[in-house]
C-alpha positions as CSV (number, residue, x, y, z in Angstrom):
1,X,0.0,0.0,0.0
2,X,1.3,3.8,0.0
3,X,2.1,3.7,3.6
4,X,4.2,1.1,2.6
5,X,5.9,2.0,0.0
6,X,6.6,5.8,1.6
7,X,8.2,3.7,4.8
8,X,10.4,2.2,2.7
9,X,11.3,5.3,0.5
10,X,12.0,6.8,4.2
11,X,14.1,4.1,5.3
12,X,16.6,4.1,1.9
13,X,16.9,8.0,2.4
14,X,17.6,7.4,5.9
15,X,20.7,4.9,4.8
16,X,21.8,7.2,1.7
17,X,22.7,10.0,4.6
18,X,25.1,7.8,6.6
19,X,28.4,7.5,5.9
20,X,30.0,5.5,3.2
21,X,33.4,4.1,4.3
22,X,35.3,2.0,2.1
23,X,36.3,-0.2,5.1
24,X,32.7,-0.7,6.0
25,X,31.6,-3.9,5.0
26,X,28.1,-3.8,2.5
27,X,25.9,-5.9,4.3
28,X,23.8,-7.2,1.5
29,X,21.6,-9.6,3.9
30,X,20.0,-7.6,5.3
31,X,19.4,-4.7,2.9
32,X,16.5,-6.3,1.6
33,X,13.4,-3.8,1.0
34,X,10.6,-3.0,-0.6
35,X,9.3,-0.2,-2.3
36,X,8.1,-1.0,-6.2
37,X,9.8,-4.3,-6.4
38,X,8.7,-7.7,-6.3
39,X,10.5,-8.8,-3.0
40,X,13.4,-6.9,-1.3
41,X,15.4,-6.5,-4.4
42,X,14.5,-2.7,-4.1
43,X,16.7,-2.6,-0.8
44,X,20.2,-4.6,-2.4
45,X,20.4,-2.1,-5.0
46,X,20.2,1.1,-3.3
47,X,22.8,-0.4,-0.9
48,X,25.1,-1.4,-3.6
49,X,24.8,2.0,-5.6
50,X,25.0,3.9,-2.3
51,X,28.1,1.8,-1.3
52,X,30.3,1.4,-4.5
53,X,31.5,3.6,-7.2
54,X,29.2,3.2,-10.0
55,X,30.3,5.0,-12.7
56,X,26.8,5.5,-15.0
57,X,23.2,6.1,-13.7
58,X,22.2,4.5,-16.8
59,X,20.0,1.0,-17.0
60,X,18.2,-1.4,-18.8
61,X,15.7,-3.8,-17.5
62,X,13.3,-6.2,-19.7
63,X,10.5,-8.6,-18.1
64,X,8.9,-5.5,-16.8
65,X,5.3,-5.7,-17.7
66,X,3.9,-2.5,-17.0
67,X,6.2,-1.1,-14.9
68,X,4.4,-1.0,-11.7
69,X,6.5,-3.9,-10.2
70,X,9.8,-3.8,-11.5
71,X,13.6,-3.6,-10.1
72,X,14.8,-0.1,-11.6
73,X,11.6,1.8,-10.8
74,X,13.1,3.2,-8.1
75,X,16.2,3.8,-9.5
76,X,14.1,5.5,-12.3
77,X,11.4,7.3,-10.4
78,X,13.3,8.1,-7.3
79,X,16.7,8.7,-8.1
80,X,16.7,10.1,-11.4
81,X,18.7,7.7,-13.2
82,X,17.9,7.7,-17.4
83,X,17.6,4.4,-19.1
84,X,15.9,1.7,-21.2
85,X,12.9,-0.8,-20.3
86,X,11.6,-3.7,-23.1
87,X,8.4,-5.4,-22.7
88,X,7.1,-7.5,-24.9
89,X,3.4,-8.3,-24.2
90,X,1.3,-5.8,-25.8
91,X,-1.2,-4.9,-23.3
92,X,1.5,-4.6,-20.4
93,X,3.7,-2.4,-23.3
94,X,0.8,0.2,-23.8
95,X,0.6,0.9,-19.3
96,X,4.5,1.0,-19.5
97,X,5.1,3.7,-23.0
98,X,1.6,5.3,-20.8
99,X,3.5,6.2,-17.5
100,X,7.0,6.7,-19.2
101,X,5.3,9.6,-23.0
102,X,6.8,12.3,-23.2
103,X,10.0,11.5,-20.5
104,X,13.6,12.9,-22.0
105,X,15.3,10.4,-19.7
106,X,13.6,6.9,-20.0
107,X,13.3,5.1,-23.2
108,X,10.2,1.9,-23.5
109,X,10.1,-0.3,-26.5
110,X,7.6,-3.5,-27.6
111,X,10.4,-5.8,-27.9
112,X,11.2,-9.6,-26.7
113,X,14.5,-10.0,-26.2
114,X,16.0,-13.3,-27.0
115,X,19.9,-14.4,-27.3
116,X,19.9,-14.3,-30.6
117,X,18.7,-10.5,-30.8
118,X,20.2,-8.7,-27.5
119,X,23.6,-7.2,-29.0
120,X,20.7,-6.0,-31.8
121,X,18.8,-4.1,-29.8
122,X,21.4,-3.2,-27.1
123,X,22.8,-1.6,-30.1
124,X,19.7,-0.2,-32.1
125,X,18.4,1.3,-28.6
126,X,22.0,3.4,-28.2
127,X,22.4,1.3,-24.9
128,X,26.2,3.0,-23.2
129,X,28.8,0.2,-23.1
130,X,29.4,1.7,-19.3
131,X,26.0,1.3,-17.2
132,X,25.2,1.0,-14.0
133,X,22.5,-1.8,-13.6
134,X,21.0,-4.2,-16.0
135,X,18.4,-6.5,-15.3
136,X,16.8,-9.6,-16.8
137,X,13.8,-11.5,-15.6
138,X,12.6,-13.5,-18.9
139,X,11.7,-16.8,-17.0
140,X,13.8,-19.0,-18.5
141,X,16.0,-17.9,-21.2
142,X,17.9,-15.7,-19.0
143,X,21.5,-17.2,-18.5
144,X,21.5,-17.3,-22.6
145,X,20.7,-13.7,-23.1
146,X,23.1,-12.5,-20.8
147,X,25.8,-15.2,-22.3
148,X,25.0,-13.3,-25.6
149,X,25.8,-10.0,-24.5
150,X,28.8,-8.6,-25.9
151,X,31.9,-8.2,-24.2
152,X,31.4,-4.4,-24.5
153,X,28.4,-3.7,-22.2
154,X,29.6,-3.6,-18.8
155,X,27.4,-2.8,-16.4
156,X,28.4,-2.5,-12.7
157,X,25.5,-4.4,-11.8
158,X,23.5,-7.8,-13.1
159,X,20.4,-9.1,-11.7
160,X,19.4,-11.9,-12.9
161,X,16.7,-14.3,-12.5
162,X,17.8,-17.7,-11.3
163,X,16.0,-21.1,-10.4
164,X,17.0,-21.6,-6.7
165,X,15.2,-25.7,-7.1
166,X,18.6,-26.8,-7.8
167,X,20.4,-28.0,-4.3
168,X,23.6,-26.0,-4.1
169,X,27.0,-26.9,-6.3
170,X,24.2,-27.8,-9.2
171,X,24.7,-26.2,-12.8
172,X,22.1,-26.4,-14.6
173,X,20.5,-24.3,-17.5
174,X,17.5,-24.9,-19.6
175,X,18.2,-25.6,-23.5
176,X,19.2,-22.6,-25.6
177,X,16.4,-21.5,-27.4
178,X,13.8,-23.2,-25.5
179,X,10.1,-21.2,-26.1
180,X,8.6,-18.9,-23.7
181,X,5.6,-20.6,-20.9
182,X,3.6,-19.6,-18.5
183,X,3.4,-23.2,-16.5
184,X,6.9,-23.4,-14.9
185,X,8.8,-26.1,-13.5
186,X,11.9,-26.8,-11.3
187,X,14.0,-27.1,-14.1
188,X,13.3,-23.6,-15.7
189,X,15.7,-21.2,-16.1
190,X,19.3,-21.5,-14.6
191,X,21.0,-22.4,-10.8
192,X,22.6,-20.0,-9.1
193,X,26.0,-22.1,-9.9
194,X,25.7,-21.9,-13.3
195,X,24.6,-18.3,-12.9
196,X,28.0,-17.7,-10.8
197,X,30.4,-19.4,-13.4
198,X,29.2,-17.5,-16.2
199,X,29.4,-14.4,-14.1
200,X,33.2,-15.0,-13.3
201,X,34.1,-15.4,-17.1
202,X,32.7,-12.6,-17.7
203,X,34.0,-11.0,-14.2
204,X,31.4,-10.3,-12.1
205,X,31.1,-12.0,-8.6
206,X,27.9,-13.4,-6.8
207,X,27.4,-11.0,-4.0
208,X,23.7,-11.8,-2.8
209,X,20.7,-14.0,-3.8
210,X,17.4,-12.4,-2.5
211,X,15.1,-14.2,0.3
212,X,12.7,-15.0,-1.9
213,X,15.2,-17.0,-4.1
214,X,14.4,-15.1,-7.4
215,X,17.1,-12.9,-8.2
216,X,20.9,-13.0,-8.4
217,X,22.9,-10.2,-7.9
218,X,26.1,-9.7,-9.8
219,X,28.6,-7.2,-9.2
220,X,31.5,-6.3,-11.7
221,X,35.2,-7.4,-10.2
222,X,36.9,-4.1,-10.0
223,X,34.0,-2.4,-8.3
224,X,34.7,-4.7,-5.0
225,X,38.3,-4.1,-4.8
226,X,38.8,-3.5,-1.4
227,X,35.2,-3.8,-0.3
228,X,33.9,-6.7,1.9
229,X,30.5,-7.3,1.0
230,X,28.3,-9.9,3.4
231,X,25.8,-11.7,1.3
232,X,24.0,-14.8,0.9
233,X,24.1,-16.9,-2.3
234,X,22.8,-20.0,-1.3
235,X,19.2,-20.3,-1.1
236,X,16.0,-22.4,-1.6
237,X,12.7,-21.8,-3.4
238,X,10.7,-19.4,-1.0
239,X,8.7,-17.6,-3.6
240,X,6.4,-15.1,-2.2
241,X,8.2,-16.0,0.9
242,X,6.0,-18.7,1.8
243,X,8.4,-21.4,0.7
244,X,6.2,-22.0,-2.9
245,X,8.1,-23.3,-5.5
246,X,6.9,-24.2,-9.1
247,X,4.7,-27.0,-9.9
């Protein structure tokens, strides 16, 4: 509800006027809130932005529907960062290019983004190389897309959705390619392990998985130099924090 939301808002302005110390450790676990997100992943980011040096307040985000409940609407909203959101579902497209006519900052496009079209559209949408959070929520096709990404596009943050049914030290990813459905299962998607060994070759490290068990959090090497960030990165299906898990 509002209350809710404006409690939260209060809280991450509260945090942003302490102190940032690079000695002071970035306690990830619990920095979990939130405010337009789906579970606390509103919270992690605010505390990583407020924390490390991110260079660009720049990001793109896709899965977003209509924007209402997404992970960069606060960043967006609130904070004033410019960037990119693609949503493919017509309906949800229409409430999301609605809330964002007539900005000079945020961009919205009908698109579905795929690993065989990402660097196409990272590239057609003028994406920066440098930015400071991407995020992808696709429900299954996720470790593939960012796979795909070029080399080029660094952001200083990932999140990523990943499939927490896998016990830990499991790497697992769906097929390549595999279509797009509603009716998930345990197998969907990617494991956090095989989330974390893509992110190292591409050198990022696994700083946090949310409560809930939905979303990865990646930050880029040379950002943490230095920095001792506590986090959790093992975790079991708790979806809507009730412990549900897919069918």
């Amino acid at each position: 509800d509002k209350h809710a939301v404006y409690v939260a808002m209060a809280e991450i302005r509260r945090r942003n006027l302490e102190p940032v110390s690079p000695s002071s450790p970035i306690n990830l676990s619990v920095a979990e809130l939130k405010v337009f997100s789906q579970n606390g992943e509103d919270g992690i980011i605010a505390e990583l932005v407020r924390c490390l040096p991110v260079e660009s307040r720049y990001f793109v985000e896709f899965g977003v529907e209509d924007g209402t409940e997404c992970n960069t609407r606060l960043l967006s909203e609130v904070f004033g960062w410019s960037g990119l959101y693609l949503e493919p579902d017509a309906a949800a497209y229409k409430k999301l290019s609605s809330r964002w006519s007539g900005s000079e900052t945020v961009a919205v496009a009908q698109e579905t983004v795929t690993p065989g079209n990402v660097a196409e559209l990272f590239q057609r949408h003028q994406v920066p190389e440098i930015l400071g959070l991407l995020s992808i929520d696709v429900d299954g096709q996720d470790y593939w897309i960012w796979e795909a990404l070029p080399a080029r596009y660094r952001p200083a943050i990932v999140v990523i959705e990943c499939n927490t049914s896998y016990r830990p030290g499991i790497s697992r990813v769906e097929e390549r390619g595999l279509g797009w459905t509603a009716q998930h299962s345990d197998t969907f998607g990617a494991s956090i392990e095989a989330l974390d060994l893509l992110g190292q070759s591409r050198g990022y490290s696994l700083v946090h998985v949310d409560l809930a068990g939905v979303n990865a959090f990646f930050v880029r090497h040379d950002l943490l130099q230095g920095r001792n960030v506590n986090g959790v990165t093992t975790r079991y299906p708790n979806y809507d924090l009730r412990g549900y898990r897919h069918p």
